[in-house]
Each structure stands twice: as C-alpha cells, then as structure tokens.
DRENKOLBA-431370 format. One record per residue (C-alpha): x, y, z. Coordinates in steps of 0.5 Angstrom, whole numbers, plus 500, padded with zeros to 3 digits. Layout:
<recs>
XYZ;...
</recs>
This chain:
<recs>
420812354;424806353;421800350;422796356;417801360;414800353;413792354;411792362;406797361;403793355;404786360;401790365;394793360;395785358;394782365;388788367;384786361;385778362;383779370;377783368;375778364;375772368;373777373;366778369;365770367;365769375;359774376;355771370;357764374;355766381;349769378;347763374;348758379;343762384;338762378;339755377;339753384;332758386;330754380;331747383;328748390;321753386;321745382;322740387;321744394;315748392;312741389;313738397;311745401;304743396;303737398;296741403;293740395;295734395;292731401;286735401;284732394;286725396;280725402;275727397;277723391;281717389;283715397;277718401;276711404;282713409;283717414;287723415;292721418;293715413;293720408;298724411;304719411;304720403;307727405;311724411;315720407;317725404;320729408;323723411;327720405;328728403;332729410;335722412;339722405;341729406;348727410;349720405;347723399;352730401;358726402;357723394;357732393;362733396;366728392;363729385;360735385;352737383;351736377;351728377;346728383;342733379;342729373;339724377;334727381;331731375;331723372;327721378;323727379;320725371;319717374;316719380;310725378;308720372;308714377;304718382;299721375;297713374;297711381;290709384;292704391;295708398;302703397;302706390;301713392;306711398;312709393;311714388;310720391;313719398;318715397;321716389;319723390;322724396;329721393;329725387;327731391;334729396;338729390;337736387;337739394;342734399;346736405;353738404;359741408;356748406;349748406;343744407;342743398;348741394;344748389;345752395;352749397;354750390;351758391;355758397;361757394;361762389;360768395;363771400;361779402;354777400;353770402;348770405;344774401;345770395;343764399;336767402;335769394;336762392;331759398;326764397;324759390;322754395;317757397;315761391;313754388;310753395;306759393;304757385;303750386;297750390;294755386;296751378;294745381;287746383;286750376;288743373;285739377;277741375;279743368;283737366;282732371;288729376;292725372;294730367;294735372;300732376;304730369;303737365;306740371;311734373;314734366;315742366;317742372;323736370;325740365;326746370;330742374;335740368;336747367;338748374;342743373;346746367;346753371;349750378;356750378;361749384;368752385;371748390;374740387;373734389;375734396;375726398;372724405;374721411;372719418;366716420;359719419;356719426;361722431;359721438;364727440;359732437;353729440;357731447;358738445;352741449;350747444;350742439;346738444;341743445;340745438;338738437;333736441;330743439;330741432;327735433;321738438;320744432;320738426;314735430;310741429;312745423;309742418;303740420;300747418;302745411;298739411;292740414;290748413;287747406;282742410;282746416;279752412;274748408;272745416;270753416;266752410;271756406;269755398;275750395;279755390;279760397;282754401;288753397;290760396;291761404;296755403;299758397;299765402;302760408;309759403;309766400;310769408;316763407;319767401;320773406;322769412;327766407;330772405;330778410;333773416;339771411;340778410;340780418;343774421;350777420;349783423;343780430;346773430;343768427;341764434;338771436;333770430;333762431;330762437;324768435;323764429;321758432;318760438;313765434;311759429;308756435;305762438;302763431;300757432;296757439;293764437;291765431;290758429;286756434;281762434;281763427;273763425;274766419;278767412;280774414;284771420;287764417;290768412;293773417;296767422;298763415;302769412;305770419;306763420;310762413;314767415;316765422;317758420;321760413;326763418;327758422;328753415;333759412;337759420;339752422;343750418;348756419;347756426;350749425;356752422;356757426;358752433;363747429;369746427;370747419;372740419;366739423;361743419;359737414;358732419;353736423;349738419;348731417;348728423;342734425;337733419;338725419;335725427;330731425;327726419;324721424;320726427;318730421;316723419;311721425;309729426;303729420;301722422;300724429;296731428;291726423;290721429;289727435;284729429;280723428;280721436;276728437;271727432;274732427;275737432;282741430;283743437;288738439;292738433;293745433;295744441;299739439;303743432;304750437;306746443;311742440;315747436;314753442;318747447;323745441;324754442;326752449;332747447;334752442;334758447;339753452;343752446;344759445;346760452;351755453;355759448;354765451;350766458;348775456;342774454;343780450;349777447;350777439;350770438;
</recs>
C-alpha cells in the first residue's frame, strides 16, 4: 500500500471519528434540551393548570368574602398575560435565543410565588399571581416561529424524523405538573399553612426552571425580524380565518373545567383530599392527550385530530359533566376531558404551520394566541357569573364550557374543509 493510500485512509478514519463525535454531542444536546424544556412547562404550566387548588382554597379562606367569578380573574389574567405576550415576547427569541428570557422568567417566577406567599387583598393576588405569574410563565414558554414556548421552540430545532415525538414528550411536562401540583399543594396547605406552602414549592420550582435553562439550547442563529406584526393578509386567508374564530370559541370554554372542578366536586360532597385528586386526574388525561397526538398527526392529519379533540372536550363536557353524581364518574369525564382538551392544546399550533408560509409561520401563531388571550381572559369570569346567577347551580356553566368549544369545533371543521373539501381527505 503506498504511503498516500496510507495518508487518505488515516484522513478518512480521522474524519469518521470527528463525525461520530459531533454526531454524539448533538444527541446529548437534543435530549438535554427536551429534558429541560419538559421541565420548563412541569414548573411553570403545571403551576397555572393547578390553579383549581388555587381557587378552591381562596373562597374558603383568605378571599371568601368573594364571588366565584371574582375569585376566577386570578387565574384569567394569567392566561391572559401568558398568550398576549406570546407573539411579542417570541420575536425577542427569535433574536436573542431562549436562554435570556428564561433567566428572566426564572427571576420573575422567584418574585411572584413569594409576592403571591405574602399577599392578603384581591388586587394583590391579581399583581402577583395573575399578572407577574403570568409574565414569568410568558417568558419561560413564549410564541416563536416553530412552536408555541421558546422550550419547545428550541426542541424543535434539534429534530427532524422524530419532531413531533420529541415535541409531545416535552409538553407532557405540563400536564405532569398539572397532575402533582394539586396534590403537593393541598399536603402543604394543612400541614404548613398557605404562605410556606406556595414559597416551598415556588422556590423548588424556580430552581427547575434555571436548570431548564441551563439544558434549553437552540441550533438555529440569531435571525433579525422585519415586517409588521399583525398582517392583514393573513386574517383574509379563509382557513386561517376559520380556525381563529374556532380557537377563540374553544378558548371560551376550555378552561373553565379546570377552574372549577375541584369546587364542583365538593358541591357533591366529595371530602377536600378527594376533590383535588380529580383535577390532578383531569391534567394527567393531558399527559397522554399531549403525547399520543403529536405522535399520530403526521400520519391522520393533524386537522383530522384537531377538530375531534375539540368537539369531544365539549361533548365530555355536556355528558359526563352534566350527569356526573358521583366520584366514580367525575373521574372518568375528568381524565377523558384532560385527554381530549391536552390534544387540541398539542394540535394548534402545527395546524397553524401547517396552513402558512414559512415566512408566514411566526406571525400567525402570534396573531392566533394574542386574539385567543381575550376569551380565555373573560372564559372563567363568565362561568363564575352563570354560577352565582343560578344560586349555585352548575348547570348553566357546564351548558355554557360544552356549548362554546363543541361551536369552536365547528369553525375548525370549516377550516379543514376549506383546505380540501373530501371529508375523508388526510389533512
């Protein structure tokens, strides 16, 4: 063998091994960044899909001389700081990367448990746990061109074949924390009290989120943004038209289970340790509905699973909501709920994607979650006022939660037939 032969072959075992090396390290990236965005959304999505606890806890204690519907503002202003800064707050992602905004949210995160610890008055609770709560929570899981958290933004850069699996993995955290909050919440609650209670698990909690933020890298540059952020051009796209107005029906209802099922069920007389493990039930239906969609929409069609999702989560509502008598039951409606309402959450935005440009994709999703954040805002209010006008009957708001998102349904199943009229189409 002559010694060029030699030299190449040496090169060429030189090269392999480098490949094989940076091919290991981008493995370990990728699944460290799903790691730290699931932990991202367990810490500050599962903390807001507890707020059930939350509320239920306030209208027997420190705000029981409030209504309902008072009481559900706390949690509506969340939802709605946390999907008006999407679009705003994602074009600053888009610029400099996660990692600032994390920092910053984690910060936030840290001030506004403490703050919300200490508080005693309604317009506390409103600055503390609606309104820091909701930012810090903007900040750790904002809008971005790819997906709907800058955690999950960043996950999505580091796949390809298995996107959407990686991606439904990390947003099963959500609803994990959704699931063990509730129940670590209450434990502390009557062993500790409320103020340590909410600082124990705020300052744990913050810490997950810097080590989230620490795992949560992204391979794409800075990219500079340009254009306007409200484009009238897409509002006159007829699907994406569609899907809106459905969204915004959907956002109405969808959370007003969450809000109020841990009430509900005391309504019943369920003993309180029992109640709060049926909202813990409710967000792990979520983990499933998160993961086993994202997994099958590449193959039915992610409109085909979007519309299902919604119209079940308001059938579940007007069935087994309505005629649940016993605990038996209101754990079978809350776990299928979960599921069905987890779906749609995981399905929207790539449905977005799916119907826009690439130029297009960042724009819409902020357009979409900043319109949708006005009826989530007023969603939970307006069951706690249909409550208090039927003297505590929940009849009224259970009509109100299934009717609006099974309506919301509809609009999406325009939506998907203006993309392709076959019923049957995979879209």
């Amino acid at each position: 063998m002559s010694f060029a032969s030699v030299t190449d072959l040496e090169a060429s075992t030189t090269s392999s091994q480098v490949s094989h090396d940076i091919s290991k390290r981008d493995q370990w990236r990728s699944f460290s960044c799903v790691l730290g965005a699931s932990i991202a959304l367990f810490c500050a999505f599962g903390q807001m899909n507890a707020f059930g606890t939350y509320h239920s806890w306030y209208s027997r204690h420190q705000l029981s001389h409030l209504s309902p519907s008072k009481i559900s503002w706390i949690g509506s202003l969340q939802l709605w700081i946390f999907f008006f800064s999407g679009g705003f707050i994602g074009r600053v992602f888009d610029s400099y990367g996660p990692k600032l905004l994390m920092f910053a949210g984690s910060g936030l995160y840290a001030v506004s448990v403490v703050a919300t610890s200490l508080s005693t008055q309604y317009y506390e609770y409103m600055l503390s746990q609606g309104l820091l709560f909701g930012l810090a929570t903007g900040l750790l899981q904002v809008a971005s061109p790819y997906e709907f958290y800058p955690s999950l933004a960043s996950v999505s850069t580091h796949f390809t074949t298995y996107r959407a699996t990686a991606l439904g993995i990390a947003a099963a955290g959500s609803s994990l924390g959704g699931v063990l909050y509730p129940i670590i919440l209450q434990h502390l609650f009557h062993l500790l009290g409320y103020g340590w209670g909410v600082r124990i698990t705020g300052l744990i909690s913050t810490l997950g989120c810097l080590v989230a933020t620490i795992l949560v890298t992204t391979k794409l540059p800075p990219q500079e943004q340009s254009g306007h952020f409200f484009q009238w051009k897409s509002i006159v796209d007829i699907r994406f038209a569609f899907l809106i107005v459905g969204s915004c029906f959907v956002a109405l209802g969808l959370f007003t289970p969450f809000f109020y099922i841990v009430e509900f069920a005391r309504h019943l007389s369920i003993p309180d340790r029992m109640a709060l493990y049926i909202l813990a039930v409710m967000n792990a239906g979520g983990v499933l509905g998160r993961i086993a969609p994202a997994y099958l929409s590449d193959r039915v069609g992610r409109f085909n699973l979007l519309f299902p999702s919604a119209f079940f989560s308001g059938l579940a509502c007007l069935v087994g909501w309505f005629f649940a008598r016993s605990i038996a039951v209101l754990m079978v409606f809350s776990a299928i709920y979960g599921f069905f309402s987890g779906a749609f959450v995981s399905l929207i935005t790539p449905c977005v994607a799916q119907i826009s440009d690439l130029s297009e994709i960042g724009t819409r999703i902020g357009i979409l979650y900043t319109v949708i954040s006005f009826p989530s805002l007023i969603g939970g209010p307006t069951a706690g006022v249909l409550l208090g006008l039927e003297h505590g009957s929940y009849t009224g708001m259970i009509a109100f939660s299934g009717s609006t998102v099974m309506l919301g349904s509809l609009f999406i199943l325009l939506s998907k037939l203006a993309i392709d009229r076959r019923v049957l189409a995979r879209v």
